[in-house]
C-alpha positions in Angstrom: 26.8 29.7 -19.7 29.7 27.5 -19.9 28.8 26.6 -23.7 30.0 28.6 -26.7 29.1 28.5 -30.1 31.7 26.1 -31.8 33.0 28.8 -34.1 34.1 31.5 -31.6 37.2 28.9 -30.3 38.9 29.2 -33.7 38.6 32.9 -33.6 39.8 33.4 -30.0 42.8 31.3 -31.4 43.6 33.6 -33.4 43.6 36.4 -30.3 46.8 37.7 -28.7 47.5 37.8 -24.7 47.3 41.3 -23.5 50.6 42.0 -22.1 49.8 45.6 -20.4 47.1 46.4 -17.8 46.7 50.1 -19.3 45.9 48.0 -22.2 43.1 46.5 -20.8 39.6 47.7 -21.2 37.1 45.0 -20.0 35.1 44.4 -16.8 34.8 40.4 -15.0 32.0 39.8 -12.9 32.7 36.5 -11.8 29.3 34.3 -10.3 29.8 31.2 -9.4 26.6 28.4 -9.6 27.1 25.4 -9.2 29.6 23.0 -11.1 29.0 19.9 -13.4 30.9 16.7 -14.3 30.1 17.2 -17.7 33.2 18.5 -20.2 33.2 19.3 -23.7 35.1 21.9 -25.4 35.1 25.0 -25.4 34.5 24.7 -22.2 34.9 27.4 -18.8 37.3 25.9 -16.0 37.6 27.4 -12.9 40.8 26.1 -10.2 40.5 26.6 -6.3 42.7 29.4 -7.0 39.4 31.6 -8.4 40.9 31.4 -11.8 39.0 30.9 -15.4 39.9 29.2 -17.9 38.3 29.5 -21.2 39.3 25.8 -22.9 39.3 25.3 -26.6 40.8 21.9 -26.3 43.0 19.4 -23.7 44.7 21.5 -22.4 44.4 24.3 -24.3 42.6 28.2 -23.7 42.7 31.4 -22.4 42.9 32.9 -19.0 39.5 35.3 -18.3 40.0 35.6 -14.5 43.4 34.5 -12.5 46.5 36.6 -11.8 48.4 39.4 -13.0 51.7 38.2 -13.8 50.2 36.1 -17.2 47.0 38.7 -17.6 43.5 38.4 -19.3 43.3 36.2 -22.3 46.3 35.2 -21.8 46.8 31.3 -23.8 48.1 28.3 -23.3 48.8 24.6 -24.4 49.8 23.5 -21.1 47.3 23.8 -18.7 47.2 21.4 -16.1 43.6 20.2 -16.4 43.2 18.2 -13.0 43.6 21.4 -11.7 39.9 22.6 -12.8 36.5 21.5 -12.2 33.6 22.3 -14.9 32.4 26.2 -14.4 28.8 26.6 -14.6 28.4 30.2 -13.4 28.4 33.6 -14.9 31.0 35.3 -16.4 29.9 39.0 -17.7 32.1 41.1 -20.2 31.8 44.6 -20.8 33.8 47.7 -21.6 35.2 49.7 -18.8 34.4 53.1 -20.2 36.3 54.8 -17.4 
């Protein structure tokens, strides 16, 4: 699951963070597999922390599952990398319709 098809990192690029919870309208289940050494971008990350990083580059990506304080998809150039291992488990998206 960690592979996505090459085109999708230029248009997440292109997405803004979501600055307000209310705002938010998307469901995480989080299942974690087994990890691999293998890296290649776009890439899913995960840090002991329990947070997921969806990498389009060094570096570089958005935030699907961490804290509050910088909120879903929220992107960065400055992720510290060493902090992450390869994420080979499921990640599933859907709508909260609540």
């Amino acid at each position: 699951m960690g592979k996505l098809r090459k085109g999708l990192a230029k248009e997440l690029n292109e997405m803004k963070s979501i600055d307000k919870k209310e705002d938010i309208m998307i469901n995480v289940v989080v299942k974690k597999d087994h990890v691999t050494d293998k890296s290649d971008y776009p890439c899913l990350k995960i840090a002991n922390t329990g947070r997921i990083v969806l990498f389009t580059g060094i570096k570089t990506g958005y935030q699907l599952v961490g804290d509050d304080y910088y909120g879903f998809l929220y992107y960065a150039t400055d992720w510290c990398e060493g902090e992450f291992e390869p994420y080979t488990g499921t990640l599933e998206l859907s709508n909260n319709m609540t």
